[in-house]
Residue, then its C-alpha position, 0 to 999 in steps of 0.5 A: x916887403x920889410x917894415x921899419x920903426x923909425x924915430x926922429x926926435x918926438x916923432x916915431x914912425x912904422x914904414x913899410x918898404x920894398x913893397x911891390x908896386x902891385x900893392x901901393x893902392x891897398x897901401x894908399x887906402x889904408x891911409x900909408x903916405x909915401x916916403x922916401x924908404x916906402x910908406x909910413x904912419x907916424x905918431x908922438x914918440x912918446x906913445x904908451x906901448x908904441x914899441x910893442x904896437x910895432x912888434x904888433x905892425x910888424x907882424x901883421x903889416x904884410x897879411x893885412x895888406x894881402x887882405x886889403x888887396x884881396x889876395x887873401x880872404x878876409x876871416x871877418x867872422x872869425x875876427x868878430x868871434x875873437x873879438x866878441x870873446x875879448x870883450x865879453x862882460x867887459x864895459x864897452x859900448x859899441x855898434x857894428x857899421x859898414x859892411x861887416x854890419x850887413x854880413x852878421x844878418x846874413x847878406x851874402x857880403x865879404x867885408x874887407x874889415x870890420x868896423x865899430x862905432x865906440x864912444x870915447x871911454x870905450x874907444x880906449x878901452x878897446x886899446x887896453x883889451x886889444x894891446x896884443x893885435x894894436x898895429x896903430x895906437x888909439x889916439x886923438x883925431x882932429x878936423x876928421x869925422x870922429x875924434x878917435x881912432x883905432x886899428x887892430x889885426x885880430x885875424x882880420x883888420x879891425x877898426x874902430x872910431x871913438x866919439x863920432x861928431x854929430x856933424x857927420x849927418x848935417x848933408x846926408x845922414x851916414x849909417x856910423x852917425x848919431x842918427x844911425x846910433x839912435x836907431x840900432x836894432x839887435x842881431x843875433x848872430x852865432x848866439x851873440x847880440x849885435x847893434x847894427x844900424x837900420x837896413x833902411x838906413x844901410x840901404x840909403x847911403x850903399x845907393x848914394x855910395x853908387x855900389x849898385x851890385x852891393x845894393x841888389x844884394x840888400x835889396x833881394x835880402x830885405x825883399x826875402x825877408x818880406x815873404 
């Protein structure tokens, strides 16, 4: 695979291309579209920093796609240590969901990624603290469940969505919503506290999700610790 930075007038996009077909789903499931020279992502031209994210893109594109096509492992605990260290006695107010946040309690979980829920102000922020590994820009979402995004590769795939909207838990409740984020609970993991939701709550939307073997692991975690 080769990528590719492309700009047409106010529009500039970083394209993946001569990828093996083998890889396409992973591509489709990190929200690529396909072109006419691969896949692409594009943002405004006139982005801070977009030529330096895509020296970023195009140093990480390929691991990251390994990763998210599980050829290679993901090193998730190694990217929330060199995370946790970036962001240390810095002002960011975040959480971890996802499954990432049931593999700090120990539950015997590979995340593909890690995933965080920031508000607004630290959702940009984390642009500034993770310039060096940004492989997308942090920019405004519109119509989707949170009103920013983010996207780094620190050894891992790391995202983060900023000022998710309370809209999100009308039908069911989710576990990166505002239901979720007034009940966190505190893990201590490698030394460091973590904000985690509720393993109820986790448990909820991993059944509703229909991942049954993902369920049986919560389920003997939580039964193991009501011993």
């Amino acid at each position: 695979m080769k990528t590719i930075c492309k700009t047409e007038g106010e529009t500039t996009s970083f394209i993946i291309s001569d990828l093996e077909p083998v890889y396409h789903d992973a591509v489709y499931s990190l929200y690529y579209s396909p072109i006419e020279e691969g896949f692409a992502k594009s943002y405004p031209s006139d982005t801070p920093n977009l030529n330096r994210i895509y020296q970023n893109f195009e140093q990480y594109a390929e691991e990251m796609i390994l990763q998210t096509a599980e050829v290679h492992s993901v090193p998730w605990d190694k990217s929330l240590l060199a995370f946790l260290q970036i962001i240390e006695n810095k002002a960011i107010n975040w959480w971890l969901a996802g499954s990432s946040a049931l593999a700090v309690r120990g539950i015997d979980i590979i995340p593909h990624d890690l995933d965080l829920i920031v508000d607004k102000a630290s959702a940009i922020k984390l642009g500034e603290l993770l310039l060096d590994y940004l492989i997308e820009p942090v920019l405004p979402s519109h119509g989707w469940i949170a009103n920013w995004f983010g996207r780094a590769f620190l050894y891992a795939r790391l995202e983060w969505v900023g000022d998710v909207n309370d809209s999100v838990d009308l039908t069911n409740v989710t576990d990166f919503g505002p239901v979720a984020g007034s009940r966190l609970e505190v893990i201590n993991w490698h030394d460091k506290k973590i904000q985690v939701p509720p393993l109820e709550l986790q448990l909820k939307v991993t059944e509703r999700r229909g991942l049954t073997e993902r369920v049986k692991k919560i389920r003997r975690f939580m039964n193991g610790k009501n011993e």
